[in-house]
C-alpha positions as CSV (number, residue, x, y, z in Angstrom):
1,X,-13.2,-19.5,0.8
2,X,-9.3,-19.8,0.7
3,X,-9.1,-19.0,-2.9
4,X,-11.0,-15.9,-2.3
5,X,-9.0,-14.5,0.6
6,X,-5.6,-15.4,-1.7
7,X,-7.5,-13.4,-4.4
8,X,-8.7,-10.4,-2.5
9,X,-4.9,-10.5,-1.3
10,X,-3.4,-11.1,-4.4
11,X,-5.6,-7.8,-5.6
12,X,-4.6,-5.7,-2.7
13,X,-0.9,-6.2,-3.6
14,X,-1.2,-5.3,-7.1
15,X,-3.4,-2.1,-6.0
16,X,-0.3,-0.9,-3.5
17,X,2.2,-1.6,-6.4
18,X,0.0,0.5,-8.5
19,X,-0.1,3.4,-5.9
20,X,3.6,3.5,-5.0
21,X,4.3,3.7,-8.8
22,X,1.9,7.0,-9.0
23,X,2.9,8.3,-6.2
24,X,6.8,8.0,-7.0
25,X,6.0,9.8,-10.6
26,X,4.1,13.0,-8.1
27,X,7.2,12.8,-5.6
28,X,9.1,15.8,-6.6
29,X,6.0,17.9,-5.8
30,X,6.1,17.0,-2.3
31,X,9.8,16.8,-1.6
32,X,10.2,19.4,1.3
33,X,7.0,17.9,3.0
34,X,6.7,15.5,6.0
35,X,4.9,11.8,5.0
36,X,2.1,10.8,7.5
37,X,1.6,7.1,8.2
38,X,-2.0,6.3,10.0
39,X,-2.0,3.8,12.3
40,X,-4.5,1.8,10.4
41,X,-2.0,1.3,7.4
42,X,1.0,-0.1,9.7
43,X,-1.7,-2.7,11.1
44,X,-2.4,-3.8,7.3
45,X,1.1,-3.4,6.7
46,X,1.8,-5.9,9.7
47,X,-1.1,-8.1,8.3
48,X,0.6,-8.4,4.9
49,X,3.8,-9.3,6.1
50,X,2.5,-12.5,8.1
């Protein structure tokens, strides 16, 4: 069960990493725009820095 949870982390990390590399290439579309954070992403983002 541990080596599942450390995976499905493990694969959540590199997903993010992948995303915030895409999104950084796409920046200068949005660069006069205000970024949204949902609440449901600072509670994982609180959950990933435990």
């Amino acid at each position: 069960m541990d080596k599942a949870k450390q995976r499905d982390m493990e694969h959540k990390i590199i997903y993010k990493r992948k995303l915030v590399k895409d999104r950084s290439k796409e920046d200068y579309l949005y660069a006069g725009k205000d970024k949204f954070v949902t609440s449901a992403y600072k509670r994982r983002l609180v959950e990933q820095a435990k």
